[in-house]
N, C-alpha and C positions, 0 to 999 in steps of 0.2 A: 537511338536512345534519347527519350525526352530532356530536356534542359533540367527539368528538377529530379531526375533520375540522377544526372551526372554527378549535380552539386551533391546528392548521397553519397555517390561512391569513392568513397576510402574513406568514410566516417566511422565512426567507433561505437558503439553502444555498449554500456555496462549495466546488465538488467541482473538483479535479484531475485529467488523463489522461480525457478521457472520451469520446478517438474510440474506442475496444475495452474488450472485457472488463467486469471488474471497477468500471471507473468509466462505461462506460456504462449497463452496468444498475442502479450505483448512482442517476444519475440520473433513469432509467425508475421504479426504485420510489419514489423522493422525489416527481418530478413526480404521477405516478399515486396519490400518498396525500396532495396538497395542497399539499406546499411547493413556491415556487419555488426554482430555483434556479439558479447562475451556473459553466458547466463550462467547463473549461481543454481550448483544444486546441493545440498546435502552427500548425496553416495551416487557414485559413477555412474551405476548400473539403471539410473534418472536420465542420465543426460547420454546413452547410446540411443536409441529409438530417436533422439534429437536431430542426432549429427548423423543418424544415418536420412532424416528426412530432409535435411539443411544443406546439408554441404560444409563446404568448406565457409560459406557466408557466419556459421555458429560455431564458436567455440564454448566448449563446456568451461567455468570452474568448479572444483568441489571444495567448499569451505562452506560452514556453520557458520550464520551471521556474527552469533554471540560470540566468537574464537577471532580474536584479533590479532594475532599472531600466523595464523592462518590466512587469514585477508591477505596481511600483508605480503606474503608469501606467491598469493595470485596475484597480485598487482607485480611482480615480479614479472611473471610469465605474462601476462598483457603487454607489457611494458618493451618484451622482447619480441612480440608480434609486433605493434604499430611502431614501436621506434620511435622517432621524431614527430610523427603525426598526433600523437596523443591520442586521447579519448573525445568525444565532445557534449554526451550526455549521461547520466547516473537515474539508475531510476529503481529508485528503491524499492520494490514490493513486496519481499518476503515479511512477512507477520503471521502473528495468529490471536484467535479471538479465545474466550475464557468467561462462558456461562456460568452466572452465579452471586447468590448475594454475598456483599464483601466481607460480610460478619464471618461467613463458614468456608469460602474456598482456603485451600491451601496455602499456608504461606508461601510454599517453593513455588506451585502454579502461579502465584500473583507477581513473585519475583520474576519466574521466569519470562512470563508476558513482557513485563518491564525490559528482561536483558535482550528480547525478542525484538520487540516493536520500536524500542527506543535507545540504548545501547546497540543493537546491530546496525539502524539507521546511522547513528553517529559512527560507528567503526569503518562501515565501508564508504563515508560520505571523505572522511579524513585519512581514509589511506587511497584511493583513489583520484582525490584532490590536486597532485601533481601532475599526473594525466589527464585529468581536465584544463590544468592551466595551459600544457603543455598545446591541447588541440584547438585550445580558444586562441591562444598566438596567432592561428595560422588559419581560422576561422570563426571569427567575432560571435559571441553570442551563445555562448555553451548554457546547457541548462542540467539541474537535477530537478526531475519530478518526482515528491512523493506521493507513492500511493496510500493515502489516508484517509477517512471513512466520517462521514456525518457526525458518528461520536467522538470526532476530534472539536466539534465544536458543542453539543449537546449532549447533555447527560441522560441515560436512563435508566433506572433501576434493574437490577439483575444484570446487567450488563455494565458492573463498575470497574471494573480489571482492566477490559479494553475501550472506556472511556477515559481512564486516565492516561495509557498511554498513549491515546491517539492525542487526546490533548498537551501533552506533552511532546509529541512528535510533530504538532503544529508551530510548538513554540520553537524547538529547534529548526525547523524549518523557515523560521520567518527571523531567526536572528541568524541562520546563514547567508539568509538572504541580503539582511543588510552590513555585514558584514565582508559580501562577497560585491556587493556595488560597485565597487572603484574600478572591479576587475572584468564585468560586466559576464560574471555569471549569474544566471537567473536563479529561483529557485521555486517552483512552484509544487503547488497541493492539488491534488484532486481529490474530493470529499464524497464518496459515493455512497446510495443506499446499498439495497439489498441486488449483489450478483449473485451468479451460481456457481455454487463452488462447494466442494465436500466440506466448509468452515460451516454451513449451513446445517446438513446432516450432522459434524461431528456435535457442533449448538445442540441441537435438536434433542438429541441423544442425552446428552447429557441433562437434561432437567430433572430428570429419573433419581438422579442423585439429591435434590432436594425438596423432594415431594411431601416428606415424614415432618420437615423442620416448620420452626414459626413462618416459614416466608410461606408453606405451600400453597394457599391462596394464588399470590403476587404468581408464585411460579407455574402453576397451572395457567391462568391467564396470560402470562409471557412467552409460555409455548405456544398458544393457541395463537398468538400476535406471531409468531414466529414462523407457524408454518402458513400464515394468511400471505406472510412477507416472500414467503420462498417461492410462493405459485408464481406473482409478480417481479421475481428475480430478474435482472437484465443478463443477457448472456457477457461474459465477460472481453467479448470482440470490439463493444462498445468501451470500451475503457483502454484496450489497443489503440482503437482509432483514436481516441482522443489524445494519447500520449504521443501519438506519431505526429499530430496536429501542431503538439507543444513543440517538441525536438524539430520540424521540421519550420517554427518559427508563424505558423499562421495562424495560432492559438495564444493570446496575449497576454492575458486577465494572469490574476496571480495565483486565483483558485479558482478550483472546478465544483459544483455541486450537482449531482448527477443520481439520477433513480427518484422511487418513489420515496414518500415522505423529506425530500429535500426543502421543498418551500416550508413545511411546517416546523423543518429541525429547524430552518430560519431563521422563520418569525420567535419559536418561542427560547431560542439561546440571543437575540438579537437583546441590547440595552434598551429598548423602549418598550422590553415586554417584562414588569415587575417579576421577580424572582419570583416571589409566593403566587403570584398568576398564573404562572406555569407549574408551580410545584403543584398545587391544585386540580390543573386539567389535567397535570401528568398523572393524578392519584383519584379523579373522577372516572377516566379513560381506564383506567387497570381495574377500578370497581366495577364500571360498566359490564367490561369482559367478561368479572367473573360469575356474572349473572348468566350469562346463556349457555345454551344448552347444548 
């Protein structure tokens, strides 16, 4: 066994969302480089096909981010697997996205995003939290990375539901972060474009519902930007590897900007690019669109 094999093994992993996507192959590449570790799914019947591919390396929980009472509940049963070893990474992934101008979605949908993306992040960041303390005791350097997305720093029209809570979930992230200093857990963002994942297709689908309204212009042309995005999707193995990069310490930076359109989310959420300069290109860029054909 290679030396950086060893230092894995009896480490702890606590991943979120990980019947699809993003957190399941987070898992695949954690399991597959030695760590165990412990994925969140919604309903059972997610997490067998898991544990039948895994082993004993994965353990399932089932709890709903939003249900804090439930968390706590699995932190229980983690708590009685590792024991004294603790946990030694969190890595939040489960969210979801919410096409639509902000005028006409649903109030519960807007809510719900929020108890999703930003309430679940904080629930499982704070019940989990003694278990991290716990594994960092015994091995310096614990981290939580969240999984958060270019609209946690750049805004765009039709997409305001999961801009604010991605922004949002930046901001708790960077006051855990320094809040967590003394203790020397990290806490890092990864900001990524467009992956592949069914959040794309459900997108997608959904613009349908605002074709008839004042936005339909804006929303035809946001679909057509959208499925331009989905061709150039990253597969979601690249966002494994880089979390395994963070966890295993040789990935340093605080954030990650990752996929296409990441230099230009940039440059135009960056303080040296005037607000209305951007509101501008952002609303030349959507008239452009709606011009062709």
């Amino acid at each position: 066994m290679s030396q950086i094999m060893q230092e894995r093994n009896g480490k702890n992993i606590v991943v979120t969302g990980v019947s699809s996507g993003i957190g399941q192959e987070t898992v695949r590449c954690l399991v597959s480089n030695g760590y165990r570790v412990f994925g969140s799914v919604r309903k059972a019947s997610d997490a067998k096909p898991f544990e039948d591919e895994l082993g004993d390396q994965f353990h399932a929980l089932v709890f709903d981010v939003c249900d804090a009472d439930s968390i706590r509940a699995a932190t229980d049963g983690v708590s009685d697997i590792v024991k004294d070893d603790g946990i030694n990474a969190i890595v939040n992934n489960a969210g979801l996205a919410l096409f639509g101008p902000l005028e006409l979605i649903e109030d519960d949908a807007f809510e719900h995003i929020m108890k999703v993306n930003v309430l679940g992040t904080r629930f499982v960041t704070n019940a989990f939290l003694p278990l991290l303390r716990t594994g960092n005791q015994k091995q310096a350097g614990s981290k939580i990375v969240n999984i958060s997305s270019l609209s946690g720093i750049f805004n765009t029209p039709m997409n305001g539901a999961y801009c604010v809570s991605k922004h949002a979930m930046e901001s708790l992230g960077e006051i855990y972060r320094r809040e967590l200093l003394g203790e020397n857990i990290d806490v890092v963002s990864i900001r990524s474009g467009p992956i592949q994942s069914e959040i794309w297709r459900k997108n997608i689908d959904s613009t349908s519902a605002f074709e008839d309204s004042v936005y339909a212009n804006m929303v035809q042309k946001t679909h057509r930007i959208m499925e331009h995005a989905k061709k150039s999707a990253l597969p979601p193995s690249v966002i494994a590897e880089l979390v395994l990069g963070i966890i295993d310490g040789q990935k340093k930076k605080l954030s990650y900007h990752v996929g296409e359109g990441s230099r230009v989310s940039q440059i135009l959420s960056s303080t040296l690019m005037p607000k209305r300069w951007a509101d501008r290109l952002i609303h030349n860029a959507l008239n452009k669109q709606s011009k062709e054909k």
